[in-house]
N, C-alpha and C positions, 0 to 999 in steps of 0.2 A: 504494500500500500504506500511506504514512505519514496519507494522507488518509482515509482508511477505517478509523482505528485511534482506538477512542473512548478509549483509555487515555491522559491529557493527559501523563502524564510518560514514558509510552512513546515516546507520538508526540516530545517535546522529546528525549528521548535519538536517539532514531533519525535526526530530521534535524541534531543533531552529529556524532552518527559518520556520516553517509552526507556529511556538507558535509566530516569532517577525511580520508575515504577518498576525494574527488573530489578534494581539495588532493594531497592522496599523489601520486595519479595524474598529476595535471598537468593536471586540469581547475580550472581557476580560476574559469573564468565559472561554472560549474554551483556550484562551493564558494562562492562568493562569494551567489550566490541561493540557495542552503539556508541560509546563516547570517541572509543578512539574512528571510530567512521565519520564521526560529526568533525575531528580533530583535521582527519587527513581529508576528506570533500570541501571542506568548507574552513578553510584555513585565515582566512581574514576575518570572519563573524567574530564580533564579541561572546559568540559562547564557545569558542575557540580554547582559547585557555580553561574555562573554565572547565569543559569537558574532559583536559588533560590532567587537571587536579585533581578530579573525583576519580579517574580513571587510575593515580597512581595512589591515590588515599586506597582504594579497592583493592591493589594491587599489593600494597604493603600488609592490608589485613588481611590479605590471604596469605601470606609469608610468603609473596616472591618482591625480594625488596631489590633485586637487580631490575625488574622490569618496571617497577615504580620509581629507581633515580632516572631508570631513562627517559620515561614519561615528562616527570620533573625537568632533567635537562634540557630535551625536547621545550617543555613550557617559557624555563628563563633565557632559553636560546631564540625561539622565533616570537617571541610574543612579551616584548620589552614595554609597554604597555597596559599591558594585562593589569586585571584589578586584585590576580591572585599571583604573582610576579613575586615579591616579599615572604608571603607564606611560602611558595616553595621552594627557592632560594634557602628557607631556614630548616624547610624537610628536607630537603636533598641533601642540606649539612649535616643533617640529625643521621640521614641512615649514611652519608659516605662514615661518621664517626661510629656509628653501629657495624660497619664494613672492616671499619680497622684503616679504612683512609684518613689519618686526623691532618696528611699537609691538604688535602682536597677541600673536608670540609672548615679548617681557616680561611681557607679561601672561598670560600660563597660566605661564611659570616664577616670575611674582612670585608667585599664587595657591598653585603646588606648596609656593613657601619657608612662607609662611605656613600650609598648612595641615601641613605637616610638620616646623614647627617644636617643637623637643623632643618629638618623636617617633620618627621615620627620619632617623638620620644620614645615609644614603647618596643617598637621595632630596632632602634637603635641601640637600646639600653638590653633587648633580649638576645642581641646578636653577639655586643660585644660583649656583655657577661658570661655566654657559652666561647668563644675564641678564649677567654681567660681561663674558661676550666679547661679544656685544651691545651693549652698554651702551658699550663702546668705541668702536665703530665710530660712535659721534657726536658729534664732534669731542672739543673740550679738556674741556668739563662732562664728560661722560658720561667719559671716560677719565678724569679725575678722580673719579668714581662709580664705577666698574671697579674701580680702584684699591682703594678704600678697602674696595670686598665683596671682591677679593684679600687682601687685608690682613685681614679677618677670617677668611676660612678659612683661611690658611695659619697663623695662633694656636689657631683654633678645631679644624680637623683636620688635627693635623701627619702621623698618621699615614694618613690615609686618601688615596686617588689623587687624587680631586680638591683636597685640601690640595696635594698636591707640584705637581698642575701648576700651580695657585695661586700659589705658591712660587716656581716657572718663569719664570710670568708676570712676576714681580716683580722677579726675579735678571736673566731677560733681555730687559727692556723699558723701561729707565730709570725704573721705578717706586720708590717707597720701598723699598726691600732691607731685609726683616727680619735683625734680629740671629740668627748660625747658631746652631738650638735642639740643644741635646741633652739627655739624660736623665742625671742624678747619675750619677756612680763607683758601681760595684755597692759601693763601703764606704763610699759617704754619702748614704744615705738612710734614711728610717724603718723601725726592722728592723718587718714585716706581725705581727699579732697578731689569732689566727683563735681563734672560739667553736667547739670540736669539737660543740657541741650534741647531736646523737643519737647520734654515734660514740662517745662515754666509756664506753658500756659492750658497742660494738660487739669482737668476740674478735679479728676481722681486726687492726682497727686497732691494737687494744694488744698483737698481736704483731707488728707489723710498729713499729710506736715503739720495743718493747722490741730488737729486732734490729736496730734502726740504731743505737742508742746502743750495742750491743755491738759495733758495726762491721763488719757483716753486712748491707750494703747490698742484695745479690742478694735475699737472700732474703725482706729488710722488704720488697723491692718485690712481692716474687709473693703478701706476705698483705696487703700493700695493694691492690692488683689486683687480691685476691678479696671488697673489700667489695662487699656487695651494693649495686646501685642504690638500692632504696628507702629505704637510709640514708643514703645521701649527702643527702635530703631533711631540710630544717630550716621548722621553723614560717614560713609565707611566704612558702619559697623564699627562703629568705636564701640568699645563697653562700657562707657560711664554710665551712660542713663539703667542700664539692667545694676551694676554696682551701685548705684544709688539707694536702686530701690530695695535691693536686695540687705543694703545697709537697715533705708529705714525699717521695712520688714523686722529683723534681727531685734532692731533696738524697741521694738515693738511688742520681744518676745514672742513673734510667730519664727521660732528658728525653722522651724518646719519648711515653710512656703520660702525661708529665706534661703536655704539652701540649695531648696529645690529651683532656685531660680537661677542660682549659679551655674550650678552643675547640667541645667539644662541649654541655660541660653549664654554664656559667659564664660565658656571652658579655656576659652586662651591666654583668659587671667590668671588662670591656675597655673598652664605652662611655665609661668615666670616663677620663681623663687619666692616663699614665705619670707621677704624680707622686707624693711622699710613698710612704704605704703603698701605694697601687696600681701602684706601680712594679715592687715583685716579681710581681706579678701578671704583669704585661706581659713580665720577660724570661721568666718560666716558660712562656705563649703560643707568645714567640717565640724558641726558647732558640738558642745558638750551637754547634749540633752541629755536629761531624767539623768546629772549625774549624782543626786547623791539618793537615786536608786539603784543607780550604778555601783557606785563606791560601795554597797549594802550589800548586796548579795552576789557582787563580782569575788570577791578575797573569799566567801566561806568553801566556794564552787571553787578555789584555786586556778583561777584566770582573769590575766590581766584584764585591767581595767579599762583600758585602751584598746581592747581586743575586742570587749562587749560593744563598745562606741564603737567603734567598727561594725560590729554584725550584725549591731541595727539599722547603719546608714546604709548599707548594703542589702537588706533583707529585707526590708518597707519603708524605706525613705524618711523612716523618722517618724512612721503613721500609724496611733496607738490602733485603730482600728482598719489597718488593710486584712484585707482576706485575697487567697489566690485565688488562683481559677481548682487549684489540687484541694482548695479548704484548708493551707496552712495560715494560721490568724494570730495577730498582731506585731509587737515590736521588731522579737524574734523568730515569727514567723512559724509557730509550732503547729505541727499536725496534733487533734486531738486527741488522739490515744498516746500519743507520745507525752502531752503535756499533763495528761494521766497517767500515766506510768510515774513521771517525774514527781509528780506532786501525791501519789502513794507512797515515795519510797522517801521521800519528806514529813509523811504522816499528815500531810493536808487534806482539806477536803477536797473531792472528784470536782473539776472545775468542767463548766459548761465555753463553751464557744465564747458568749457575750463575756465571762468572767477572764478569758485570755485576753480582751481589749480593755483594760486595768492594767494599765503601765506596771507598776510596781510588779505585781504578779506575774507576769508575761518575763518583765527582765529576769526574775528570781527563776523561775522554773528554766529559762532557756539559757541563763549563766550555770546552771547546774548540771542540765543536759550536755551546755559544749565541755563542761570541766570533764563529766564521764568520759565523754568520747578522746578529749587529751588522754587522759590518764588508761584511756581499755588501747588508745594507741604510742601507749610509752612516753608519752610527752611531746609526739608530731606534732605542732601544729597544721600546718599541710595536710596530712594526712585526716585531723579531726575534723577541720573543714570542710575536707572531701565528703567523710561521711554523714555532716550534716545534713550536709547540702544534697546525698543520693542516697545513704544510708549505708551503716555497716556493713552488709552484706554485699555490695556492689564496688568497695574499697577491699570484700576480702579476695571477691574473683577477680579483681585487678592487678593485686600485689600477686596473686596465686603461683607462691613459691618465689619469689622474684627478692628474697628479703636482703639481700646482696646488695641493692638497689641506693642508690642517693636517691634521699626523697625530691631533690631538686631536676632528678632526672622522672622520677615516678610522676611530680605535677606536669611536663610538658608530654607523658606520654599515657596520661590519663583518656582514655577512648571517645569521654563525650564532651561535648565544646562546652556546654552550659559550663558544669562543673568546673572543667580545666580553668574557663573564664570568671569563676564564680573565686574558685580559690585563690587566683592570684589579684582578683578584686578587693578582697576582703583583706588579706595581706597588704594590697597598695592602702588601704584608709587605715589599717593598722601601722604603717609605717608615719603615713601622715598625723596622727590622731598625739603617736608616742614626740613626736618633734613637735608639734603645737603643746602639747599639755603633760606630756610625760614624762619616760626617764628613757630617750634610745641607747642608754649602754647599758638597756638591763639586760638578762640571757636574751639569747636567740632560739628560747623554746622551742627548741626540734624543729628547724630550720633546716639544719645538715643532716640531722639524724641518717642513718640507713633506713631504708623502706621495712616496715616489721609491724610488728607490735599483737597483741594477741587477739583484738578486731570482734 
């Protein structure tokens, strides 16, 4: 049927859906020959690449990982443009180094640093932190070279995952030990000084300025929260008019709506370093809600404090009352048999749904929950995440025997994207969380760890 079909972008849609419905199904061989048929017929389509990525993603989880760097090469070779270009550049490095190629793959992680240099922090900061665990592994030079790309990303991204395990690396491997960084005293720093630009004559906003200075915080925040989006726009996409609001928001007490304003609309304020004026910026990001129900039931659970702040920015935005689409509900996001289990072996009473959107309660059971899962996985972090996030059992057929493993390698070769994305999420606001308000030279709670633990 798709050979008989003279419409060229017909025939291109048809054999991706028919290549990503044979994957569905569990035909691999037949998805893997629709993709690479879409690949070699139709060679300029933008689903070009894309067909050669899922075709070697397939190819590796079937264990032929020779035919999936080819595919890979094939992809960074013809298709320099591609929107999946970066990702396989960093798979093709992952399995030349599962090959035993480690000058190959420096070389696709040197090419990622350089071409994503001041561009993608994340992609840059993940390339060059694997070229340094490489880069190791060859004797005293190269671990001398390790060192010193350590030693730039843990200055360069303190907040980000790959900065902390950087940091890790540094803390606990006799390397040079950076001085422990933190962020100024919220009263010594640059007070921020925002251009309202299009807002001055917006009605929301100069009722909502006028009603905070009358000390009427609730209410400034419900006429801030009704400016419209198209104002929050400033010539160029500056981002003062959204840092503004996002300030008054803040000082309003809606940390909520205020972070969520950043993090949605003002992400390239964040790019910039927690310093000077862009420091406020950063704690309004990452604010420190519900903490002294934080501070309460983070330490008896045996997890950091900064870690909880974390798993709730992460997990509902800050929203005592989200519920998912799966019915896990509120802060921390607990499923209800879970938050029953928790709150039996607490000796509390069986809580219902509405009684998990009760802040306090919600942080106490789900700081409890992640401490078990630290503690049933030896002290991983990484690894406790994982299983919040999919569940013990799905962390234990992952690891399945594999206990050899640096857990820094078990997070990037974690099988499902949510997850893999989830953990090094939560990590990145735990990094940032411990530099705004914490202590970043405390352990590296099973950061390096080996993959194990008894799950």
């Amino acid at each position: 049927m798709v050979a008989g079909c003279e419409d060229e972008g017909l025939r291109v849609r048809s054999l991706y859906l028919l290549a990503g419905a044979s994957s569905i199904s569990g035909d691999r061989d037949e998805a893997v020959a629709l993709y690479r048929q879409l690949a070699r017929d139709f060679p300029g389509h933008a689903f070009a690449d894309d067909a050669l990525f899922f075709a070697a993603d397939l190819l590796a989880r079937a264990g032929k990982p020779q035919e999936a760097r080819e595919a890979l090469a094939a992809l960074v070779r013809d298709h320099p443009g591609g929107d999946y270009r970066e990702e396989a550049r960093f798979r093709l490095a992952w399995l030349l180094k599962q090959a035993g190629d480690l000058d190959g793959a420096v070389a696709q992680l040197l090419a990622v640093e350089e071409e994503q240099a001041g561009r993608d922090g994340y992609e840059h900061a993940r390339a060059a932190y694997w070229r340094a665990r490489l880069l190791a592994a060859r004797g005293d030079d190269g671990r001398r070279a390790a060192e010193a790309v350590f030693t730039d990303l843990a200055s360069r991204y303190p907040t980000d995952y790959y900065g902390l395990l950087a940091r890790a690396r540094l803390d606990g491997h006799g390397g040079q030990s950076l001085p422990a960084r933190r962020a100024a005293p919220a009263g010594g720093t640059a007070e921020a000084v925002y251009d309202p630009g299009p807002l001055r004559d917006e009605p929301h906003f100069r009722a909502g300025l006028l009603l905070l200075r009358m000390g009427l915080p609730r209410a400034a925040s419900e006429e801030l929260s009704a400016i419209p989006a198209a104002r929050l726009r400033a010539p160029g996409d500056a981002p003062e008019p959204v840092l503004l609001v996002a300030d008054l928001l803040d000082r309003a007490g809606d940390h909520r709506a205020a972070h969520n304003l950043l993090r949605t609309r003002a992400r390239g304020a964040l790019r910039k370093p927690p310093e000077g004026e862009n420091l406020r910026a950063w704690r309004i990001a990452y604010p420190p809600a519900y903490r002294d129900d934080v501070r309460r039931w983070a330490a008896p659970a045996g997890v950091p404090i900064e870690l909880v702040q974390a798993l709730m920015r992460e997990e509902s935005a800050l929203d005592p009352r989200a519920m998912s689409g799966a019915g896990a509900v509120g802060l921390t996001q607990l499923m209800l048999p879970t938050a029953q289990s928790v709150a039996k072996s607490l000796k509390l009473s069986r809580p219902t749904r509405t009684d998990l959107m009760r802040a306090s309660l919600n942080i106490r059971l789900g700081s409890h929950y992640l401490g078990e899962l630290v503690r049933r996985f030896d002290g991983s972090l990484p690894l406790a995440l994982a299983a919040y996030n999919a569940g013990g059992g799905a962390v234990r057929r992952w690891l399945g025997g594999r206990d050899g493993l640096d857990v820094d390698e078990f997070v990037e070769e974690i099988p499902v994207e949510e997850t893999r994305g989830y953990v090094k999420r939560v990590l990145r606001s735990y990094a940032a969380y411990r530099l705004l308000y914490g202590a970043p030279e405390e352990a590296s709670l099973g950061l390096l760890r080996r993959a194990g633990g008894k799950g």
